[in-house]
C-alpha positions in Angstrom: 5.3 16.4 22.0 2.2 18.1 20.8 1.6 19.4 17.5 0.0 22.6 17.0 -1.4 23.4 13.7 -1.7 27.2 12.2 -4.0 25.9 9.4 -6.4 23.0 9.0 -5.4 20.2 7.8 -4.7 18.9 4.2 -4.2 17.3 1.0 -1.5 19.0 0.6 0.2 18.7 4.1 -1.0 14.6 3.8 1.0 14.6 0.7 4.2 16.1 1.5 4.2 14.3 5.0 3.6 11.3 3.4 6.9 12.1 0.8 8.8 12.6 3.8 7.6 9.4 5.8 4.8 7.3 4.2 5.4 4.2 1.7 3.4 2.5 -0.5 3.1 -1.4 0.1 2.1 -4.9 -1.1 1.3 -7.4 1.2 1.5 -11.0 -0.8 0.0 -13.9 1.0 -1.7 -17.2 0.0 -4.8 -18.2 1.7 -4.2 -22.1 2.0 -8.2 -22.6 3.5 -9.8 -24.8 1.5 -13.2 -23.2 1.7 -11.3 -20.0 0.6 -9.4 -21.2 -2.3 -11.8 -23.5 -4.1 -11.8 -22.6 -7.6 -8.8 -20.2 -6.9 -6.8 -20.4 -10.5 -3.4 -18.4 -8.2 -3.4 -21.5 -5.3 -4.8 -18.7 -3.1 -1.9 -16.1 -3.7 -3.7 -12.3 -3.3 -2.2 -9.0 -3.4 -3.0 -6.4 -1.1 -2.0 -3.0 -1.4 -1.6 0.2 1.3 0.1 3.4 1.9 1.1 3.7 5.1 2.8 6.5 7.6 4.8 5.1 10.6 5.6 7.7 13.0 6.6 8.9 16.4 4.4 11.6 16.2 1.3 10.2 17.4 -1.4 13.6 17.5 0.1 14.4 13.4 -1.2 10.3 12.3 -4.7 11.1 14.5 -5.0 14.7 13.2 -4.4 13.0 9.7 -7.0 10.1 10.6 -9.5 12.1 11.6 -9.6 14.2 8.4 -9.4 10.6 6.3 -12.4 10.0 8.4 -14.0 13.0 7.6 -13.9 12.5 3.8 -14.9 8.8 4.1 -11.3 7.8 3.1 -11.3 4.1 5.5 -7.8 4.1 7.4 -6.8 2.0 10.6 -3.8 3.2 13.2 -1.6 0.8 15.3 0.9 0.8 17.2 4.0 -0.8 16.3 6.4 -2.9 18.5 8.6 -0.5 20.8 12.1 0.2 19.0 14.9 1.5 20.9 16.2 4.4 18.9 18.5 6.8 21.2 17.0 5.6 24.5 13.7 6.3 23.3 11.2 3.0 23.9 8.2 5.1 22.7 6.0 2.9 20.3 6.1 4.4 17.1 2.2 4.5 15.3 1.4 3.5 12.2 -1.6 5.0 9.7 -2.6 2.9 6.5 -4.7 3.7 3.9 -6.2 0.2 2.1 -8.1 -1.6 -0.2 -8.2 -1.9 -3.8 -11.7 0.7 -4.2 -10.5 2.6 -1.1 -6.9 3.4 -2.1 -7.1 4.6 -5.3 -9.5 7.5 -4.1 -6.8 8.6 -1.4 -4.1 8.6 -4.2 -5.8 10.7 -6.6 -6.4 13.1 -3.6 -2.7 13.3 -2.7 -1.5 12.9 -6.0 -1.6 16.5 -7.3 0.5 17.6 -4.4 3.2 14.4 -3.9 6.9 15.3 -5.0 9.1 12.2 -4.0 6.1 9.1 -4.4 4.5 10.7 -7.4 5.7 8.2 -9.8 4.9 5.4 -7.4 1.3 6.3 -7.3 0.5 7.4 -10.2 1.9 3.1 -11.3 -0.6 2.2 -8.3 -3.2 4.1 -10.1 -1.9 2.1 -13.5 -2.3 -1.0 -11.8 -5.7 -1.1 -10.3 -6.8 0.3 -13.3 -5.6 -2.7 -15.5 -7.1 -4.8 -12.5 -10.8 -3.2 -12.8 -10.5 -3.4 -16.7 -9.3 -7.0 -16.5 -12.4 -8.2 -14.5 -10.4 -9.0 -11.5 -14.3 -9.6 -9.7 -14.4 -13.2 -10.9 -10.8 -13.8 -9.5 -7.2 -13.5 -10.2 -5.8 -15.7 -13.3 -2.5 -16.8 -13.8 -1.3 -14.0 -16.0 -3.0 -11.0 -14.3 -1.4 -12.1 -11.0 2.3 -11.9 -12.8 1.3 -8.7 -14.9 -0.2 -7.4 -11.7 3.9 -8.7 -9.8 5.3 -7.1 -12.4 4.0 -3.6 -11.8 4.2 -4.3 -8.2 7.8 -5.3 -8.6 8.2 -1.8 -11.0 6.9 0.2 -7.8 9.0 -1.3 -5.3 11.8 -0.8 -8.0 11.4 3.0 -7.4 12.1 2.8 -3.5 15.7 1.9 -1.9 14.8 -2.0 -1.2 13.2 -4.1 -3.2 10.6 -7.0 -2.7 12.5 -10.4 -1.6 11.6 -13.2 -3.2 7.9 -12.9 -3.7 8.3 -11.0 -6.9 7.2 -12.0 -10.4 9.9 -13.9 -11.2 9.1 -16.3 -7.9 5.7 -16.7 -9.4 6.7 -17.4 -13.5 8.6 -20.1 -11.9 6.4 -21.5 -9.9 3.5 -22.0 -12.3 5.9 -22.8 -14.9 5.4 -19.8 -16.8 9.1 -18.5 -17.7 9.4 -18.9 -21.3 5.9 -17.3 -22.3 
């Protein structure tokens, strides 16, 4: 099905779209290469953040990329495996926004306009603010990786599920750190 527009498109159409379908995420993975975690003071551990739109609707996420494009806003589509939802096998497609430079840009874009994530973002916007104050250039430490769980674990807090067991808690205990 083809979606026909009657005005251009938006912030403010990205926004509310994005309330109705989109989810901000934190991928936390440890690089275990040694040539990539020599001197690493987190074993390797890195969060990576995106917003993301997963949809059926596959012209809405390309009119949507193309106007990311357009305002130099880096974004990537896939498709996702098919799921079979009312004997429909269609591939649903995916949009995310990413990066720690990239991201916040697109938030404070959207931000103005967002009902239902608002308070998701604007701890997002918190966050990688602390990180660029806290010099984050010359590499995670112990304690901004947990401050930096902590406010990921107080955005996922806000949706229906929370993390699993990579949370801050997982990493206070594994470096020893619960009583400080």
């Amino acid at each position: 099905m083809k979606t026909e527009y009657n005005t251009p498109m938006s912030w403010q159409y990205i926004a509310g779209y994005g309330d109705g379908e989109g989810s901000m995420l934190f991928g936390i993975t440890q690089d275990k290469r040694p040539i990539k975690t020599k001197g690493s003071k987190v074993d390797g551990w890195n969060i990576t953040p995106s917003w993301t739109i997963t949809s059926f609707d596959h012209e809405t996420l390309k009119t949507i990329i193309d106007f990311l494009q357009e305002k130099n806003i880096r974004c990537a589509k896939f498709y996702t495996k098919p799921k079979i939802r009312h004997n429909n096998t269609d591939r649903e497609s995916r949009l995310a926004v990413f990066g720690w430079d990239n991201l916040p840009i697109f938030i404070n874009n959207i931000l103005p306009y967002s009902i239902v994530q608002k308070q998701q973002l604007e701890l997002f916007l918190e966050l990688q603010h602390f990180l660029k104050t806290s010099n984050k250039i010359n590499g995670w430490t112990k304690e901004m990786f947990i401050t930096a769980m902590e406010k990921v674990d107080e955005i996922n807090s806000l949706k229906k599920r929370m993390r699993g067991k990579l949370n801050a808690n997982y990493f206070k205990e594994m470096w020893g750190m619960n009583n400080e």
